[in-house]
C-alpha positions as CSV (number, residue, x, y, z in Angstrom):
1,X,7.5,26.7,93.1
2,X,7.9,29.2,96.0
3,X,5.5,29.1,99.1
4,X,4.6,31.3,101.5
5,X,2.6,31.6,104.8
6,X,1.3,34.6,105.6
7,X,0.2,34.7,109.4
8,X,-3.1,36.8,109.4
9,X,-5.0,35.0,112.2
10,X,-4.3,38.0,115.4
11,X,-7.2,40.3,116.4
12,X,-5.5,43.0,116.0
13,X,-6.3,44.9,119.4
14,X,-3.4,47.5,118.5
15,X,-5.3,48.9,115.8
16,X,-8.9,49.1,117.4
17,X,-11.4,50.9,116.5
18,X,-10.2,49.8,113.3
19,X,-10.1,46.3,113.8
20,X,-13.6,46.6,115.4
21,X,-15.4,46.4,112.1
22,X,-12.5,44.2,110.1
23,X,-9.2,42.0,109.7
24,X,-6.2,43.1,110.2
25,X,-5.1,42.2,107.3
26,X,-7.5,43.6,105.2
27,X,-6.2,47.5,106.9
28,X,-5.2,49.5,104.4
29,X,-2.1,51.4,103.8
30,X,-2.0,54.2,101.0
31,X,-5.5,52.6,100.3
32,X,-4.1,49.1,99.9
33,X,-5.0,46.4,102.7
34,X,-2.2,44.7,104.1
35,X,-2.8,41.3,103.0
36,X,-3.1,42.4,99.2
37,X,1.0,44.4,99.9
38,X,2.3,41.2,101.0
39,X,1.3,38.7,98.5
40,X,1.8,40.8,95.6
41,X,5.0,41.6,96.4
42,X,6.1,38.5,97.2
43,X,4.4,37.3,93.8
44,X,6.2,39.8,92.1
45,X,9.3,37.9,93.8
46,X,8.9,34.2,92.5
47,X,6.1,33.2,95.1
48,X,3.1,31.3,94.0
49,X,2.0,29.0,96.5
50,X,0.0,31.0,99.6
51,X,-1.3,30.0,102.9
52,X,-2.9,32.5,105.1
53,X,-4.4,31.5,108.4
54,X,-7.7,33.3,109.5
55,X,-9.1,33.6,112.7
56,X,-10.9,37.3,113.0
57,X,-13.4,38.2,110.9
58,X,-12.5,35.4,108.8
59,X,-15.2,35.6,106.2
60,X,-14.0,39.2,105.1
61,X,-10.7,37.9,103.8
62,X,-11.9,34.8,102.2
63,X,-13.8,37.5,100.4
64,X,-11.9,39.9,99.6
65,X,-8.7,37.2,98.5
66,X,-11.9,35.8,95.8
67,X,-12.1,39.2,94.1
68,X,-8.2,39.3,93.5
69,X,-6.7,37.6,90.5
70,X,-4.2,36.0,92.4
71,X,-6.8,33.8,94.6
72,X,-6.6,30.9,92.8
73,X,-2.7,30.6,94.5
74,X,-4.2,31.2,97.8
75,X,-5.6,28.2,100.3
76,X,-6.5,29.2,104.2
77,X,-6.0,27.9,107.1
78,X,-8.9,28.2,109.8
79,X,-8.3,29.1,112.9
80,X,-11.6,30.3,114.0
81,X,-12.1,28.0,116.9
82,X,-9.1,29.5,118.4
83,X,-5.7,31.4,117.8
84,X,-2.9,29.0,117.8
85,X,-0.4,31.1,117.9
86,X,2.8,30.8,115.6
87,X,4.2,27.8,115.7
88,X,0.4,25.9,116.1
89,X,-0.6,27.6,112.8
90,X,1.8,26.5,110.9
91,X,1.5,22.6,112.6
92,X,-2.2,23.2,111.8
93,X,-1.3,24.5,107.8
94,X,0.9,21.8,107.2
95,X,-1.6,19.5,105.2
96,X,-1.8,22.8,102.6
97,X,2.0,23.0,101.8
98,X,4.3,21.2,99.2
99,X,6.6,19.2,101.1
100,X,9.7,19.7,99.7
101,X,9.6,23.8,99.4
102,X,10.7,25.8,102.4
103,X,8.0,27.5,103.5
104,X,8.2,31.5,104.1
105,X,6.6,32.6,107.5
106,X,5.7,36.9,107.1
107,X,3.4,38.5,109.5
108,X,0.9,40.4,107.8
109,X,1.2,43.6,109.4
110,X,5.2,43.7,108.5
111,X,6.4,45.6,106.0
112,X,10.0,45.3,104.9
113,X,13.0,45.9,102.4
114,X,14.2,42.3,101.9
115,X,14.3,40.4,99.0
116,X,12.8,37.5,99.3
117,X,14.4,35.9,95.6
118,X,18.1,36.5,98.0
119,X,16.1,35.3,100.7
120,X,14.6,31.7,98.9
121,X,18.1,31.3,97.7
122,X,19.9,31.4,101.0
123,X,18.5,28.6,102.1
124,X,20.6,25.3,101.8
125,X,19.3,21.9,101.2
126,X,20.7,20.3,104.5
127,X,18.8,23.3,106.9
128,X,15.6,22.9,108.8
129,X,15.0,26.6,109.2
130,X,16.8,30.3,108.4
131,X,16.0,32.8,111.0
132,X,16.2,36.5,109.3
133,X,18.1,38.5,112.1
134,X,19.8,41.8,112.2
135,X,21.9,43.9,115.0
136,X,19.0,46.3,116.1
137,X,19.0,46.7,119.8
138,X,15.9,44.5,121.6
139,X,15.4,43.1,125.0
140,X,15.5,39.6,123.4
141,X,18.3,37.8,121.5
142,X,18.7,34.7,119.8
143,X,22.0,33.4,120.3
144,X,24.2,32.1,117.3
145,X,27.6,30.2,117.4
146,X,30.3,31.8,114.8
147,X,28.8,29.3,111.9
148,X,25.1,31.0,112.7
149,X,23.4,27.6,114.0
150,X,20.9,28.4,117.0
151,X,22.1,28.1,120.2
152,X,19.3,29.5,122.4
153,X,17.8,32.6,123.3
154,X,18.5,35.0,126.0
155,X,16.5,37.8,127.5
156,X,19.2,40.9,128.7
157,X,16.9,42.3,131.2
158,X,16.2,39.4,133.6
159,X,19.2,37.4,132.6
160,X,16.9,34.4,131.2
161,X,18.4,31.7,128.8
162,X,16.7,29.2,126.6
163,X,18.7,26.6,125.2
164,X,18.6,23.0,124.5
165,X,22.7,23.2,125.9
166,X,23.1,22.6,129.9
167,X,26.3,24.7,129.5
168,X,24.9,27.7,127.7
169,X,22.0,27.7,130.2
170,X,24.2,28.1,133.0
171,X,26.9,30.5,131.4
172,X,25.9,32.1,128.7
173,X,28.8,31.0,126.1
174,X,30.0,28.5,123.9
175,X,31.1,24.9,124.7
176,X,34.6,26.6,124.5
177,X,33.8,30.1,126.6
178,X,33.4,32.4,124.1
179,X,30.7,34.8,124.1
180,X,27.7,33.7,121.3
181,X,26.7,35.9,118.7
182,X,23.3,37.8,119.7
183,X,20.8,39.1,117.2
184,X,17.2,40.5,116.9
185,X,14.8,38.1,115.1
186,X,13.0,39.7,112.3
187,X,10.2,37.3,112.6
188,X,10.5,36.3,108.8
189,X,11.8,33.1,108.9
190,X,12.0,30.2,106.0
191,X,10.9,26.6,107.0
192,X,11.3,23.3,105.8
193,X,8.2,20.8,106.0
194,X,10.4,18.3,106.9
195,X,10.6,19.5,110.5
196,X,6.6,18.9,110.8
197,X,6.9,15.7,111.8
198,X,9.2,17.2,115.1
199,X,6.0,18.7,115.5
200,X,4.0,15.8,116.6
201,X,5.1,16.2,120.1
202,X,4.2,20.0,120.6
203,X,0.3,20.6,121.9
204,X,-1.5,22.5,119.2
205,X,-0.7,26.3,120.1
206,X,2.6,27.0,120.7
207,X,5.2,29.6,119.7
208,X,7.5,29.0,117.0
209,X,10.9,30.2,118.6
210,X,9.6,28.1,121.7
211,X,9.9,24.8,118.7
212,X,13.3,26.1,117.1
213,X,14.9,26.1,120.5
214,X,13.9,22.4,120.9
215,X,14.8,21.6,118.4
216,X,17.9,23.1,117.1
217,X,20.1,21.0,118.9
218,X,18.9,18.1,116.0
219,X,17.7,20.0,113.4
220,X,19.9,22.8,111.3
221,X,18.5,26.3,112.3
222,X,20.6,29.0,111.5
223,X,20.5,32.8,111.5
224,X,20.6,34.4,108.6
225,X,22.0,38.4,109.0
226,X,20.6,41.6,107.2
227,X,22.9,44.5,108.5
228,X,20.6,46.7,106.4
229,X,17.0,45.6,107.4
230,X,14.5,48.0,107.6
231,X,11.1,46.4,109.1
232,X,7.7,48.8,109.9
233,X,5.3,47.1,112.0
234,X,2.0,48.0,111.3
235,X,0.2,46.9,114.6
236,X,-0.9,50.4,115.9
237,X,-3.1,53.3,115.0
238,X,-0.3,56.0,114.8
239,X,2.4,53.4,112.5
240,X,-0.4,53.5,109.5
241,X,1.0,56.8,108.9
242,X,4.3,55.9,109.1
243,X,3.8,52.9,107.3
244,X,2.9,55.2,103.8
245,X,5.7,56.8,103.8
246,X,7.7,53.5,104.1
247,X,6.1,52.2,101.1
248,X,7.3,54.9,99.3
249,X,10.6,54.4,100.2
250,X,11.4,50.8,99.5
């Protein structure tokens, strides 16, 4: 079994007046809604087991999932008194999971090139969570060591560093001064429900790099790299075209 969690929960302001009258997830691209490009894709890669959260115009995707014939794989997770953000959706999912599969975590307005078969396989029994990264520039980096375990995160325009390490907080490089690897998060990431219980600490919304930076100090999170990714996000009005032609290319 191969499990997924797709996070469809956001209100999707980027793509008003679409999402005015529905989901984002349920915007469609080339005539197919997001949510439906996702999961059968990753279907068509091994994955059977699918959580989607749901916060805006929830009742339209419960809907819409029950006239697919992959809905009997599905199971949501309701958000509608309030968005949790990334990491509280997936503490608030975790009842709906197998716990011994590493979950995926895909935003449902991404579209990608990866393989998520290479993907499932790259993740070792002994680690908590693998971080897809590439070396596309960003303002915001995680930092690696040269074995790709999380060291902490750094922002390049204000200088600010996360990191559960005193000595990278106040310098910036390794326990040996070397400079740290630093690479864009995709925001695809594979999780392993035994970090839940390192959870039980965190409020209920939270951010999910916020926990993997607690964390990592204790827990195995490594980056995984993709010199090659291609990712379209699909957030705003003037990407849907875009977003077509992308399709078409993968």
């Amino acid at each position: 079994m191969r499990q997924a969690m797709i996070l469809a929960a956001g209100l999707g302001t980027r793509l008003k007046p679409l999402t005015d009258t529905m989901p984002k997830a349920l915007v469609p691209v080339g005539g197919t809604p997001l949510l439906d490009l996702n999961i059968r894709k990753l279907q068509a890669q091994g994955y059977d087991r699918f959580v989607v959260n749901i916060h805006h115009f929830a009742q339209q995707i419960v809907d819409y999932v029950a006239q697919q014939d992959y809905a009997p794989l599905v199971r949501f997770s309701d958000e509608t008194d309030g968005l949790l953000e990334t990491g509280g959706g997936l503490k608030k999912a975790a009842p709906l999971f197998d716990d011994d599969t590493p979950v995926l975590i895909h935003n449902v307005d991404i579209l990608d090139n990866v393989d998520y078969d290479w993907l499932a396989r790259q993740h070792q029994p002994d680690e908590g969570a693998v971080l897809l990264v590439s070396p596309r520039k960003t303002k915001r980096y995680l930092l690696f060591d040269n074995a790709m375990r999380l060291m902490g995160w750094k922002n390049i325009e204000t200088g600010e560093i996360k990191s559960p390490y005193e000595y990278i907080r106040r310098t910036g490089l390794s326990q040996h001064g070397e400079p740290l690897n630093m690479f864009a998060f995709s925001g695809i990431h594979s999780f392993s429900p035994r970090l839940f219980p390192l959870m039980d600490r965190f409020p209920d919304r939270f951010g999910i790099i916020d926990f993997y930076l607690s964390v990592c100090h204790r827990s195995h999170i490594v980056g995984l790299l993709k010199d090659d990714l291609r990712i379209l996000d699909v957030g705003k009005l003037d990407s849907l075209h875009d977003a077509e032609q992308f399709q078409t290319s993968l």
